[in-house]
C-alpha positions as CSV (number, residue, x, y, z in Angstrom):
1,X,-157.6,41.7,-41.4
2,X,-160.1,42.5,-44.5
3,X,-161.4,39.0,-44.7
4,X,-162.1,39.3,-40.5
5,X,-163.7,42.5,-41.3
6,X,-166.0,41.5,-44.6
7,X,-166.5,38.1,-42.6
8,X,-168.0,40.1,-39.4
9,X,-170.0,42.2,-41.7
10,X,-171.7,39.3,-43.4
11,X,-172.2,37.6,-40.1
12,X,-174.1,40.5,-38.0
13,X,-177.1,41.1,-40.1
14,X,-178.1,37.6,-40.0
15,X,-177.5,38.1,-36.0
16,X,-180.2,40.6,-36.1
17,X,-182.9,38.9,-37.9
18,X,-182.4,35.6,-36.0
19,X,-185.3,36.3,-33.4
20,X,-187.5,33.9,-33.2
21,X,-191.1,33.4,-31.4
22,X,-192.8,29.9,-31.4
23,X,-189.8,29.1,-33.4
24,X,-191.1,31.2,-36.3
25,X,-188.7,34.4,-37.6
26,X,-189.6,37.8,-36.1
27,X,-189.4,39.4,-39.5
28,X,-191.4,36.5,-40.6
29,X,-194.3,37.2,-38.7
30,X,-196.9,38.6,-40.9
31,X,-199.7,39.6,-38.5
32,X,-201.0,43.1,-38.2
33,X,-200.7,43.4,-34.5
34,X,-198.9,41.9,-32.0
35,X,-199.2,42.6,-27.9
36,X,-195.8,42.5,-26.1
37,X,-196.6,40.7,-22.6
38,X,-194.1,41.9,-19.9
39,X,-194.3,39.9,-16.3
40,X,-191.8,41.1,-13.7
41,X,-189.0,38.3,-12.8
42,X,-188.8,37.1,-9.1
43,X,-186.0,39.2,-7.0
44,X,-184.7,40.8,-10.3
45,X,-185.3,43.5,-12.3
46,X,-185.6,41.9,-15.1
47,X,-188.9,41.1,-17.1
48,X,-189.9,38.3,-18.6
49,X,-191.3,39.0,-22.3
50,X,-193.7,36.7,-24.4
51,X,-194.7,38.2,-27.8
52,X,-198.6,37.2,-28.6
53,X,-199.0,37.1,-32.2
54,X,-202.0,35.1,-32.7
55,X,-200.2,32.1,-32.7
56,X,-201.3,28.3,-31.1
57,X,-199.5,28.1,-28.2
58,X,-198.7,24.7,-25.7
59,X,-200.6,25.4,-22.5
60,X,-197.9,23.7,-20.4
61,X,-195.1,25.2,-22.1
62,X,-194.5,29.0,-22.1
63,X,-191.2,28.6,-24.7
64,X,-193.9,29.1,-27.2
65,X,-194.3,32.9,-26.6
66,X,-191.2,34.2,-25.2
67,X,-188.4,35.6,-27.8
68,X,-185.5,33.5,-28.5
69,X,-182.3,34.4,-30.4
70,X,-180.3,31.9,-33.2
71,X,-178.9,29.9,-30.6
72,X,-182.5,29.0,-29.2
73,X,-181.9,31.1,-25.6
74,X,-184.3,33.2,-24.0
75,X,-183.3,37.1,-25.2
76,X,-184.2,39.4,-21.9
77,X,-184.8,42.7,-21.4
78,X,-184.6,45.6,-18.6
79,X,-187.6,47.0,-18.9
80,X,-190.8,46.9,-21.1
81,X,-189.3,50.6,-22.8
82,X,-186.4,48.3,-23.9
83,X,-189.2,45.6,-25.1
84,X,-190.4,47.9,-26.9
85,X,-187.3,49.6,-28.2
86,X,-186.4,46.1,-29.7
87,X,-189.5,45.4,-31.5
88,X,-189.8,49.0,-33.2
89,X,-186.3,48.2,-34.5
90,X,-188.1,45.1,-36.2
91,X,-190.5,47.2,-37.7
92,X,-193.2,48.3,-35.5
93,X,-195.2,51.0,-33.7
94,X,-196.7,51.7,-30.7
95,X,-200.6,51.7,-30.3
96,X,-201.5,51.3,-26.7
97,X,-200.6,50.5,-23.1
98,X,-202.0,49.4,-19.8
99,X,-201.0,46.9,-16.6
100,X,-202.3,45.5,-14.2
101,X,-201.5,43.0,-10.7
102,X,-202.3,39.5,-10.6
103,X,-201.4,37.7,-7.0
104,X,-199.3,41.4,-6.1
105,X,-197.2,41.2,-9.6
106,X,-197.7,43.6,-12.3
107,X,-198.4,41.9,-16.2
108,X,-197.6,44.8,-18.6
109,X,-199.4,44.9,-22.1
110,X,-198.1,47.0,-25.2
111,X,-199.7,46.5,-28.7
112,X,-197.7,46.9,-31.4
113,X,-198.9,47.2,-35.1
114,X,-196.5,46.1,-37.8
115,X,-195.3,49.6,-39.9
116,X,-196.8,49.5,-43.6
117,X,-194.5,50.4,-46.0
């Protein structure tokens, strides 16, 4: 029972850090800001959320921008507070909002600077 306990306690900080965006590390992303880009899903409540970084990004393939965990799927989220939620668990702040509609749907934008310190 101690070895399934040490072995679960090795195993679930790796879990958190295993974000990734464009295939690179969330906690490796060493930008200053970062914009969270929330785009509600079609007949769900769902969002779909890309992380803009600054980085080069395929124009045919949105993969590139959206957060995946260590097994490569798409991580979603129920709203842009829980968006947000996750990424000031990864070590960042809150700096400004707005939205707007494009063909009736609404494109949220939050940027995000990374905490100093």
């Amino acid at each position: 029972m101690k070895r399934l306990v040490y072995l679960a306690l090795l195993l679930f900080p790796s879990a958190l850090l295993a974000q990734t965006v464009n295939g690179v590390p969330l906690k490796n992303i060493n930008v200053e800001y970062v914009q969270i880009v929330g785009t509600s899903k079609l007949l769900s409540n769902k969002l779909t959320i890309e992380i803009d970084f600054g980085q080069e990004n395929s124009y045919w393939s949105q993969r590139d921008t959206q957060l995946r965990d260590a097994n490569d799927k798409l991580l979603t989220f129920n709203s842009m507070i829980d968006a947000l939620n996750f990424m000031t668990s990864h070590g960042y702040e809150f700096i400004q909002a707005y939205a707007f509609s494009v063909s009736s749907q609404n494109v949220y934008h939050y940027l995000l600077r990374k905490r100093r310190g």
